[in-house]
C-alpha positions as CSV (number, residue, x, y, z in Angstrom):
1,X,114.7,111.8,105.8
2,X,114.8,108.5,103.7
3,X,111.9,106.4,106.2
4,X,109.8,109.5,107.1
5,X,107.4,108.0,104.1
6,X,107.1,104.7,105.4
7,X,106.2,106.2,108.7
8,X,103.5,108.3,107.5
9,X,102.3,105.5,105.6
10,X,101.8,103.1,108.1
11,X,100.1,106.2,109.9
12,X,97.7,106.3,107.2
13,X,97.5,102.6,106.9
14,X,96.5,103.1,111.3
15,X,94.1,105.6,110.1
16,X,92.3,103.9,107.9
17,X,92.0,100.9,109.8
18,X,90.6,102.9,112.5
19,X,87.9,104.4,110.1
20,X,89.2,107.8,109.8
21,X,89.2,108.2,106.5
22,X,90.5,112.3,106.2
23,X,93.3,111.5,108.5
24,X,94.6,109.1,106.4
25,X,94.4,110.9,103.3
26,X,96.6,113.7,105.1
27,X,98.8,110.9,106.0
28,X,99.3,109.3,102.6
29,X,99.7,112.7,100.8
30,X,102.1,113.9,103.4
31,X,104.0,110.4,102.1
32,X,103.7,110.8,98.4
33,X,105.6,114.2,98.9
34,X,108.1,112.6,101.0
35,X,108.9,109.9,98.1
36,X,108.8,112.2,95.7
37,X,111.4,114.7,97.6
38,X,113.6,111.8,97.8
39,X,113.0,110.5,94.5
40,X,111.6,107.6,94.8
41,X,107.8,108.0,94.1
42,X,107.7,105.7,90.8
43,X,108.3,102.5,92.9
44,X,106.8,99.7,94.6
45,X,106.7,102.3,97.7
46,X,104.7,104.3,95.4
47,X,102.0,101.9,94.3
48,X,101.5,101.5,97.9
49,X,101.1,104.6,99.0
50,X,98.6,105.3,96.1
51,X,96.8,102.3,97.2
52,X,96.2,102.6,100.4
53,X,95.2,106.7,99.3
54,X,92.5,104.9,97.2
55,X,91.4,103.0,99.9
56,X,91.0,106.2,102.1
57,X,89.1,108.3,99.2
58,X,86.9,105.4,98.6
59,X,85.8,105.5,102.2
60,X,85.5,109.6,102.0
61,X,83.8,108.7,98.8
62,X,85.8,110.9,96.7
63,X,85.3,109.0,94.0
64,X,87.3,111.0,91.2
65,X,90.5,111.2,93.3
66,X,90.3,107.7,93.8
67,X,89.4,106.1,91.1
68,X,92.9,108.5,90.0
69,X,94.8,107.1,92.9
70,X,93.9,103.9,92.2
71,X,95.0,103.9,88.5
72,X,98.4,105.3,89.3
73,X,98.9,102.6,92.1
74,X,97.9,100.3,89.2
75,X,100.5,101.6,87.1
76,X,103.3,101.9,89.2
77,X,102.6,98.0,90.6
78,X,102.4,96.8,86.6
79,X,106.2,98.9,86.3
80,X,107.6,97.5,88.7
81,X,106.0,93.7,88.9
82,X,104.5,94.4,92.4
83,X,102.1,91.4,92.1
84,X,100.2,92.9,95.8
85,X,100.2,96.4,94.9
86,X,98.5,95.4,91.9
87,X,95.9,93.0,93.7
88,X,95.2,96.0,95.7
89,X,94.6,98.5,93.3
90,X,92.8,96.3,90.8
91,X,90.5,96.0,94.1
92,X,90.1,99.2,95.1
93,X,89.0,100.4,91.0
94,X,86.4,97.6,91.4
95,X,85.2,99.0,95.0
96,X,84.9,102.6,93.8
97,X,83.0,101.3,90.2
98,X,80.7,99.6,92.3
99,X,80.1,102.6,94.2
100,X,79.2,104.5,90.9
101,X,77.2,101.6,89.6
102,X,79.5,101.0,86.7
103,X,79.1,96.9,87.6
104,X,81.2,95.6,84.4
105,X,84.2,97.3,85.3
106,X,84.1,96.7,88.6
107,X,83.3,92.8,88.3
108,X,86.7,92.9,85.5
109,X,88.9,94.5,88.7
110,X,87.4,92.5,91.2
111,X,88.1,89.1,89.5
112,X,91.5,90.3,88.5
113,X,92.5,91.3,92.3
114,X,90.8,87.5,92.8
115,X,92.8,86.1,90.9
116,X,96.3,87.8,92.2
117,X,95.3,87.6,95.8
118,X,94.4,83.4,94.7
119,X,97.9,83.2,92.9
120,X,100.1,84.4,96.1
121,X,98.2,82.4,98.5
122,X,97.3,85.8,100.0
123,X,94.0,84.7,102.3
124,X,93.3,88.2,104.4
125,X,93.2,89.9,100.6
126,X,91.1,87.3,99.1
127,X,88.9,87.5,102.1
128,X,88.2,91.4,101.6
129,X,87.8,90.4,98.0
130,X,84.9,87.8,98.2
131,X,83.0,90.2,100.4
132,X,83.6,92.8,97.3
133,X,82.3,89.7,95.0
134,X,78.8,89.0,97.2
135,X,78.1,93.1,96.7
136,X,78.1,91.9,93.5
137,X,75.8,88.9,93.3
138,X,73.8,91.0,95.7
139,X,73.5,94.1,93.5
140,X,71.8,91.4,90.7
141,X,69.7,89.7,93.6
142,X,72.3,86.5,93.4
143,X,71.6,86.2,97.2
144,X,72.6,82.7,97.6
145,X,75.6,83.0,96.2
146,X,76.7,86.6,97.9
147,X,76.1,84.1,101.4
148,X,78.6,81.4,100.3
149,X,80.9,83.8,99.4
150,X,80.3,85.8,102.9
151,X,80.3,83.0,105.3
152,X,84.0,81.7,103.1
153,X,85.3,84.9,104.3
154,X,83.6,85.3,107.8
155,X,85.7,82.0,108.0
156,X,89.1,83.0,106.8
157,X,88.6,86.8,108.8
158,X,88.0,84.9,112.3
159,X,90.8,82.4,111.9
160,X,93.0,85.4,111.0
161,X,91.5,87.3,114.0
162,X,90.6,90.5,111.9
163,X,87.7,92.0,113.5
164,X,87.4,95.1,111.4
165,X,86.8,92.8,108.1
166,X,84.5,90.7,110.6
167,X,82.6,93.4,111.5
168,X,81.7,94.6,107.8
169,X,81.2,91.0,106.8
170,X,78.3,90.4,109.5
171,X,77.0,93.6,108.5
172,X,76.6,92.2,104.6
173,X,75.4,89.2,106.3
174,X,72.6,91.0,108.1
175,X,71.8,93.1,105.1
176,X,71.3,89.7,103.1
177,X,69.1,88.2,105.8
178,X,67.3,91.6,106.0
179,X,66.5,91.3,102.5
180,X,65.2,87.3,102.5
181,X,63.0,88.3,105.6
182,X,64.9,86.1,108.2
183,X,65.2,88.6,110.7
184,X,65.8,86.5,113.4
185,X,69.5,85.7,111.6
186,X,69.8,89.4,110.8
187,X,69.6,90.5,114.3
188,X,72.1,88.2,114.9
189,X,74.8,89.6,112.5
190,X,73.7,92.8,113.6
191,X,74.5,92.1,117.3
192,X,77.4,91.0,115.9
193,X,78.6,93.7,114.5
194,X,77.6,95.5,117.4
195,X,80.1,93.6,119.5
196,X,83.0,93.4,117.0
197,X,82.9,97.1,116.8
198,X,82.9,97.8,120.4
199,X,86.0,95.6,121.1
C-alpha cells in the first residue's frame, strides 16, 4: 500500500540504530521498491530512504554502494529543497571518504552538513557531525581540537539522552587519550562505553 515504505523505513532506521547494519539495508531496499511501485521514489521520501541506506552501507562498509546511495539522497534532497535530507547525505559522503582516506572531500561534505545541521538549529545532527569533524583533526594529529569538538558533543548527546551517539563518542574520547598516553582517562571512556552499551 501507500505507507508500507515508511514502515519499512523506520524498520531500517530500528535496525540501524540497533547496529545491524544488513538488516537495515534489506529494509531500506524493500522501501525504495515500495516508493518506486507507488511512484513516488523521486521525493523527499526518497532522499530519505537513500540516506539512511548510506548510513547502513557505510557501517557494512560497502563503500561503492554507498558512496552511490548517498549521492542520490543528495540529489533528490537538492530537487526537492529537503534542507535535512541534504545535511544527511552531505554527511554520510564525508563519513564514507573518510573511510577511503579521500580527506578533502570528505572535510568539503562534512562542513557542508555543519553548516545545514547549524542553519536549522538541528543539535542531535550537529552532534553526530562534530564527532565526524574530531576524526578529522585526529587523522592530521589536531588532538586538541578533535577533544573540544568531542566533549561539545558528549554534551549535546547526554542532554538529548542518546546513548548510542554517547557510546561512540567516549569511544573517540578513549582513542584520543590512548593516543596522548593518559590512560587513566582512556579507561575511563572505555568503561564508559562499556556501560552505555550494555544499557
Amino acid at each position: 500500500g501507500e505507507t508500507c515504505w515508511a514502515w519499512r523505513l523506520a524498520a531500517g532506521l530500528g535496525a540501524n540504530l540497533m547496529g545491524d547494519s544488513a538488516a537495515a539495508i534489506r529494509w531500506l531496499l524493500d522501501a525504495e521498491q515500495d516508493l518506486k511501485a507507488v511512484g513516488r521514489l523521486n521525493t523527499a521520501a526518497g532522499a530519505f530512504v537513500f540516506g539512511e541506506l548510506a548510513r547502513a552501507l557505510y557501517h557494512n562498509a560497502d563503500h561503492g554502494a554507498g558512496l552511490e546511495a548517498a549521492n542520490r539522497a543528495l540529489q533528490l534532497a537538492r530537487e526537492v529543497n529537503s534542507p535535512l535530507a541534504e545535511a544527511y547525505a552531505h554527511h554520510y559522503l564525508g563519513l564514507i571518504s573518510l573511510r577511503k582516506r579521500d580527506l578533502e572531500y570528505a572535510r568539503r561534505h562534512i562542513m557542508l552538513a555543519l553548516e545545514l545541521f547549524e542553519w536549522m538549529n538541528q543539535r542531535h545532527g550537529r552532534a553526530r557531525v562534530l564527532d565526524s569533524m574530531a576524526s578529522l583533526h585526529i587523522e592530521h594529529g589536531q588532538y586538541e581540537e578533535a577533544l573540544k569538538l568531542l566533549e561539545e558533543s558528549l554534551q549535546v548527546k547526554e542532554e538529548l539522552r542518546d546513548l548510542r551517539g554517547q557510546a561512540l563518542t567516549c569511544g573517540n574520547l578513549a582513542q584520543i587519550f590512548t593516543a596522548h598516553g593518559d590512560y587513566p582517562q582512556a579507561m575511563h571512556y572505555l568503561d564508559r562505553t562499556r556501560a552505555l552499551v550494555a544499557r
